[in-house]
N, C-alpha and C positions, 0 to 999 in steps of 0.2 A: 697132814697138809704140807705141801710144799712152802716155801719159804712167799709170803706176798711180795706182790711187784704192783705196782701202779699202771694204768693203761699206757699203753707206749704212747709217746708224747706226736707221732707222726700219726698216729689213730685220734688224738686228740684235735688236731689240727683239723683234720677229715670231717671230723663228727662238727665242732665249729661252725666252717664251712657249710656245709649241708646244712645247718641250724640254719644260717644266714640267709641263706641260699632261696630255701622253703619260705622264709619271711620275707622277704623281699619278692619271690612271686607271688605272694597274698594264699600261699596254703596253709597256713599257720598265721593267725594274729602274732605272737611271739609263743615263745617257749622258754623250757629251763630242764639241761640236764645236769643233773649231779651225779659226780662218779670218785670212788676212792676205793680204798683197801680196809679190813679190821684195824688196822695201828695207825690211819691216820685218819690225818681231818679232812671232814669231805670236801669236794671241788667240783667248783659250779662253774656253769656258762652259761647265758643269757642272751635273748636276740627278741628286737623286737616293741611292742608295746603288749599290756595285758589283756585287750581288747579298745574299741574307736570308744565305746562308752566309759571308758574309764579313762578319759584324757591323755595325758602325758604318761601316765605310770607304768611304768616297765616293770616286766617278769621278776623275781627274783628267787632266793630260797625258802621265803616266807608267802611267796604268791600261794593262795588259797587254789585248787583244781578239784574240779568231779571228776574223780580216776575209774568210776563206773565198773567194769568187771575185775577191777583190782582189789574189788572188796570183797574178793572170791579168798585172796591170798593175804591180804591183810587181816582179816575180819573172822570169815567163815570155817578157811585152813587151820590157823593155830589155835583156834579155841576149838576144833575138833580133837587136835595133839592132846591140848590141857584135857580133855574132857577124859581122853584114855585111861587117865591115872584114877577116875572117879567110877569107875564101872563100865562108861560107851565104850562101844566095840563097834570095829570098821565092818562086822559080819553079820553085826545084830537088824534082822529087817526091820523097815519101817514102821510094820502094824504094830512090833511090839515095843518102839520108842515111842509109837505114836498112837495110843489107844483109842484114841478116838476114830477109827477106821477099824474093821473086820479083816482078817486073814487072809479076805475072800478077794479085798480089793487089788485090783492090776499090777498097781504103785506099790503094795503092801511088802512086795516080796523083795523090794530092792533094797540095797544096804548103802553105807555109809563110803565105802570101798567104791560100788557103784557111780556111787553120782559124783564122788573126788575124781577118778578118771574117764569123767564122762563116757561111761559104759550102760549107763541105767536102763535104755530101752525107751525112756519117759519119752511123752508126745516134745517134739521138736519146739515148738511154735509155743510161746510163754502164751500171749494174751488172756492176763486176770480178769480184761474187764468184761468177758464172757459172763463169769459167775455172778454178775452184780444180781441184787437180789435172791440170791442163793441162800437158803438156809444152812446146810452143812459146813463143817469147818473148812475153813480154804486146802489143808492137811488131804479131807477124806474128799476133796473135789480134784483135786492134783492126780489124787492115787487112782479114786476110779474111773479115771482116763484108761481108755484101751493103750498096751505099751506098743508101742513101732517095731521091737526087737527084743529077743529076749535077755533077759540082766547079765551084761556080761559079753555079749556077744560079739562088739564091735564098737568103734571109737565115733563120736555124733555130739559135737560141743551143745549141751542143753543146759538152757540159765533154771527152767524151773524145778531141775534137781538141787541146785543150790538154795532156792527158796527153802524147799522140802527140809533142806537141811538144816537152815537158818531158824526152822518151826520145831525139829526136833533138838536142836541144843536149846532154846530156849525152855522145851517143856522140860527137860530132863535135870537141867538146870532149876527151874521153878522161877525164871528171872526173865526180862526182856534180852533180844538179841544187844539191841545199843545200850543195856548196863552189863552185859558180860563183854562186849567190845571196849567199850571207855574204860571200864576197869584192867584189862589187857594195856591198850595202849598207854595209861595212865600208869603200869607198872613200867615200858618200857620208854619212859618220858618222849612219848610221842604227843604232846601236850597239844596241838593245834588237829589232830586228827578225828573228825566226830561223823556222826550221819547229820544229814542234814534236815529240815533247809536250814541257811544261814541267810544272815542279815547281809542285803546288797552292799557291796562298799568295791573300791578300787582295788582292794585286793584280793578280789574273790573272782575269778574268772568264769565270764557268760559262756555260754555254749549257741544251744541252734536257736534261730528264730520261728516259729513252728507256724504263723499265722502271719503275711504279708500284711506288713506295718503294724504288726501288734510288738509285743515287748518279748525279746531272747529270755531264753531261761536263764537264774541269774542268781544261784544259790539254791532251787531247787534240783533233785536229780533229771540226770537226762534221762534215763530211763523209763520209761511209761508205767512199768510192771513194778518198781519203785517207787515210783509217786504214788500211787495207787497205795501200798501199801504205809505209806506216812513218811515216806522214806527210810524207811527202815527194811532191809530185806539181804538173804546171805549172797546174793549175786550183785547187787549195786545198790549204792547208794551212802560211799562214802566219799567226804570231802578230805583231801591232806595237802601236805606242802612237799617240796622235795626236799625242803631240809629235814623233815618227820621222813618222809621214804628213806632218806641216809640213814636215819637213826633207827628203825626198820631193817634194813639190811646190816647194818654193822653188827645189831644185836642179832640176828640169825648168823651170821658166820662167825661170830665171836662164842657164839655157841656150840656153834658146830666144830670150831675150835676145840672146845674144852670138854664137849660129850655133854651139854647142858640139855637139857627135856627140849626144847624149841631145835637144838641143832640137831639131835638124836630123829626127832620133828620130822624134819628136812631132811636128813640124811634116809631115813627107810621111804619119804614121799620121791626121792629122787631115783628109785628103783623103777625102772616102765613096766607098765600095765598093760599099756594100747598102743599100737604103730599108729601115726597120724598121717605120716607119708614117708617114704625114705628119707632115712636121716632125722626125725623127729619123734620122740615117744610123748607118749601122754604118761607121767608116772600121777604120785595124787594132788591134784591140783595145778599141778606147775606144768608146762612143756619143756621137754627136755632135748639137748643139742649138745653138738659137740659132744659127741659118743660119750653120753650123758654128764657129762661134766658142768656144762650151764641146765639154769632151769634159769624160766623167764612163762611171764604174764603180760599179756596187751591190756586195754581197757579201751573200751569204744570209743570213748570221745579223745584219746589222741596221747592216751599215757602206756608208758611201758617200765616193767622192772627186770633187769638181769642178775642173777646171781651166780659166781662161780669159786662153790664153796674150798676147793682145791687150791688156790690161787690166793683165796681172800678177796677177791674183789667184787665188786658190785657197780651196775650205773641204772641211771632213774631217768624213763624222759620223763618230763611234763608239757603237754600242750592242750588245747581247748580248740583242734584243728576242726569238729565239728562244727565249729562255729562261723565258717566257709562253706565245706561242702557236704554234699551225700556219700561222694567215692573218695571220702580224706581217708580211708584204708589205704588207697591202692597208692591216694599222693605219699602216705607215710614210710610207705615202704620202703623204699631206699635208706631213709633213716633210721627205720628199725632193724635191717638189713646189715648195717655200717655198724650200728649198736653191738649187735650182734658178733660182728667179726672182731670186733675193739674188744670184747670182753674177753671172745675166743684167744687172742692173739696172743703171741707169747713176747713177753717185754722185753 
């Protein structure tokens, strides 16, 4: 690893700006980014209020956020890492992690490998609440979906390989997915980090309002394919803070520092698998840029994580931008964009 540097302080200024910028046109209630190196203490910025429902209370490193598909990489990723050491294997198909399904099913033959770089094939389109009233396990209803593609054959972002996955660590394990998560982030004092729901309070930031003049989600997941499932699921349905995302990232690169099983983790998931577009690989789980030197995760409702294990550095947005609009991707862009070059950038 090169020697760490902090993000250059005119990238700081930038991102700032843009923060402000975005809240004050009303794309963003507020937000909070946190950005630092392995050797120091992290560094935050703030814009904003936490939402209108929560009064006066502005964002901070303790504001609570539904980071939604971030719990792909917080959640579902490292405890696939840990699970290597226990006998799962990124090769091993699903029928035979998952026996409650036949050999014969569609979904059966896709592995672990598969659905981290969104290769799997599996139908695009989550919607669980198809199966209501379904007898079969959610596992052998997933799988004997006809596939799109065959395993392997092409990059196609699908959440319900995640699920898939989130069902097969917990059987393998013999435990629920949120007590092999809590017990993960509880070793790496990620202490405010859990699935939810959580109890409404000003520190827990609302998302969308889904019913004109009914009540914003509000410690429930945003996800629909999460709620559904209790909120518990390996593609969304975790709540953190971005001072827990610092802590998050500095234990992956401090890892990755020292050849630690989480860095070693990171370091083979940072190999690409899949082109997502020129310039973009899909390696496992994470996207990878900056002729793979960063990897980085979005999350629907308006959070994003960079990491650039080379450098040491890391930054965290946090925002609940869905909580304005339907096309708060396209508002965010710039800012993930800016993100993006700030971490690339050399100090």
């Amino acid at each position: 690893m090169a020697a760490t540097a902090p993000l250059n302080p005119n990238m700081i200024t930038e991102l700032r700006e843009c923060l402000e910028l975005m809240t004050a046109d009303g794309i963003v209630p507020g937000g909070v980014i946190a950005h630092g190196t392995v050797e120091a203490v992290p560094c935050y910025m703030a814009s904003g209020v936490v939402a209108p429902e929560c009064g006066d209370a502005r964002p901070g490193p303790e504001t609570v956020y539904d980071v939604a598909s971030l719990t792909k990489v917080l959640a579902t990723w490292p405890l696939v890492g840990m699970a290597l050491d226990g006998g799962f294997t990124l090769d091993t198909p699903m029928w035979e992690l998952l026996p409650m399904m036949g050999p014969d099913a569609p979904g059966g033959r896709v592995t672990a490998r598969h659905i981290l770089s969104h290769t799997s094939g599996l139908r695009a389109d989550t919607r669980l609440d198809r199966y209501r009233n379904r007898g079969e396990s959610l596992a052998q209803l997933i799988c004997d979906e006809d596939l799109i593609a065959e395993p392997g054959a092409g990059h196609r972002y699908i959440n319900r390989g995640f699920i898939l996955l989130g069902l097969a660590l917990a059987h393998t394990n013999g435990r629920r997915l949120d007590d092999l998560a809590t017990e993960l982030w509880q070793a790496l004092s990620m202490h405010a980090t859990v699935y939810g729901p959580m109890t409404r309070s000003p520190r827990v930031a609302p998302t969308e309002q889904r019913l004109p003049g009914g009540p914003r989600l509000w410690g429930i997941p945003h996800d629909d394919n999460a709620a559904l499932l209790g909120g518990v699921a390996g593609h969304a349905g975790v709540f953190t803070t971005p001072a827990d995302l610092a802590v998050f990232a500095t234990a992956l690169l401090a890892s990755h520092k020292t050849g630690g099983r989480l860095g070693s983790w990171l370091s083979d998931s940072m190999r690409p698998v899949a082109e997502i577009e020129p310039g973009l690989d899909r390696g496992l789980a994470w996207i990878l840029a900056d002729s793979g030197r960063v990897a980085y995760h979005h999350g629907f409702t308006g959070t994003s994580l960079y990491l650039a294990p080379e450098t040491g550095r890391y930054l965290a947005i946090c925002t609940n931008a869905v909580y304005h609009h339907q096309d708060h991707r396209a508002r965010l862009a710039p800012l993930r964009a800016l993100a993006l070059k700030a971490i690339s950038h050399e100090p």
